[in-house]
Structure formats: C-alpha cells, structure tokens
N, C-alpha and C positions, 0 to 999 in steps of 0.2 A: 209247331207253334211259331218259331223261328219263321219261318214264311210267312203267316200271316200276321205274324208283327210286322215284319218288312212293308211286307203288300199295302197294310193298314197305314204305315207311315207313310209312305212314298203319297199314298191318297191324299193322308189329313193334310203334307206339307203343300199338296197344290189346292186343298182347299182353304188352307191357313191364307196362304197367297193374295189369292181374288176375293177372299171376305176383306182385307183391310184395306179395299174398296170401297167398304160400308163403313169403316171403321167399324167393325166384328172382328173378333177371335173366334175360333172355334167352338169352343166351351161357350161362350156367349150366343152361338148360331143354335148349339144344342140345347141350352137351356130356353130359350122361344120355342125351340120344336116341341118340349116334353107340355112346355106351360099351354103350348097351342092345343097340345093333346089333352092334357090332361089338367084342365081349366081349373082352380081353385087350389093347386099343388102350395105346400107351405117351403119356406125354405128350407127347414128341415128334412123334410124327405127327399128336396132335393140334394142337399148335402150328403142324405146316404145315397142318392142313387151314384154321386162322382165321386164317391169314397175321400170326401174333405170335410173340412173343420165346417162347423154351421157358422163360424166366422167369417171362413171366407167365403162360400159361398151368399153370406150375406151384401159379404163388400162385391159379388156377382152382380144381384138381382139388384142392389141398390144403385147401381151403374147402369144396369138398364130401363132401368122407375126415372132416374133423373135426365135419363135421355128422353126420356116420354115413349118407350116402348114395352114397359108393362105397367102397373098397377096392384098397391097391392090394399085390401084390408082384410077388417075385423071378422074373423070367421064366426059363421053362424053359432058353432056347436061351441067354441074357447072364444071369447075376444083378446086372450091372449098371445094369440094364433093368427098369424098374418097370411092369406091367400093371396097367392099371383094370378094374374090374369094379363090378358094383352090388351092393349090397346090397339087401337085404329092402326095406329103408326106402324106398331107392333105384329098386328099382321099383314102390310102389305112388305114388312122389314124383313119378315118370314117367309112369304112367298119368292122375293125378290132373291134371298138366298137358295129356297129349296131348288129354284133355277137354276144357281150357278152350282148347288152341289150335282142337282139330277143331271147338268152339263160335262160336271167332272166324273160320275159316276158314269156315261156314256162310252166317255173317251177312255177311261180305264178298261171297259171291256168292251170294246168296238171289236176287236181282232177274235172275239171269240162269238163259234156260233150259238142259238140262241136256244139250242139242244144243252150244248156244252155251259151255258149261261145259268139257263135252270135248274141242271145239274146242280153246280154250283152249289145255287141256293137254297135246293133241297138237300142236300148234305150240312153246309151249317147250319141250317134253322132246326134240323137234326141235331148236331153238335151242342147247340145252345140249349136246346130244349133239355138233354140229357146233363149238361151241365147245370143248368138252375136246378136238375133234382125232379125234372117232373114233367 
C-alpha cells in the first residue's frame, strides 16, 4: 500500500502542477470528471464519494457554478435537491484537463511495456473490485 501511495502522490503532485494552469486543483478537475460522467450528481453524493463534509464540498461545486463551469438545479424527483451538470465551458474545461492528465499518465508509464502496462491494470481493477466488496 506504501507504494502506491507514493506512486499515487508523485502523479497527483505533477498533476496538481499543470492544472493551476487552469486555475484547477485537483479535486476540482475530479469533481468535472464524475459530474461529466454522471450528469445530474447532487452535492451530496458527491460529498460521499470524497469522504468530506456536504459543506465543503458545497463550497467545491459552488466555485465551480460561479466560474461558469457547472450548473446546478431543482431535481425532478426533490426540489430540495440540487443537480450538477456542466456547462459548455465546463466541458471543454474537462477536456482541456483530461489532456493534460492523459499527458501525465503517459509519461508516468512511458518506461514500461504495454504487456507490463496492462498487467498493471488488470491486477488493480482486481484489487478495487475485491475491495468495494464485489
């Protein structure tokens, strides 16, 4: 685990880096990606998915509404229930990063071949899977 802690940080700090480019953080690059994926996400769930307060992750999304790269409203099912979604802005904000991450992810495993590569990734997607339980 110690390893890929390491691994995992040495990554997020050179993607930390080149996002404040964008003026992005991290967490800010990841929360566009999950709302890109998963269109109509409340801040609530997102709050569980980063294990933080609905607080703060409020004071997240609400920094990125007022940049103009999402949007939120009145959910169909609760109008108590705010839905994110992107904006225009929002996803070419998204894209523009998945570049500079899928750039950083390149160069992190350039040196390894693409035998060795998949490997990889069929072992954590293993690991993950058996870790969520299912």
């Amino acid at each position: 685990m110690y390893l890929l802690n390491q691994a995992n940080q040495a990554v997020r700090s050179q993607l930390e880096q080149a996002l404040r480019g964008l003026n992005l953080t991290g967490i800010q690059y990841t929360v566009l990606s999950i709302v890109g994926t998963r269109n109509g996400i409340s801040s609530a769930e997102l709050s569980r998915r980063f294990f933080v307060t609905p607080q703060t992750m409020n004071e997240i999304v609400t920094g990125l509404e007022k940049r103009g790269l999402l949007q939120r409203e009145a959910s169909a099912e609760n109008k108590r229930i705010l839905t994110a979604s992107l904006t225009g802005l929002g996803e070419e904000t998204l894209k523009e990063c998945d570049g500079i991450a899928d750039g950083i992810e390149r160069a992190a495993f350039a040196d390894m071949s693409d035998k060795d590569f998949n490997e990889l990734r069929r072992i954590l997607r293993g690991r993950l899977v058996a870790l969520r339980g299912g």
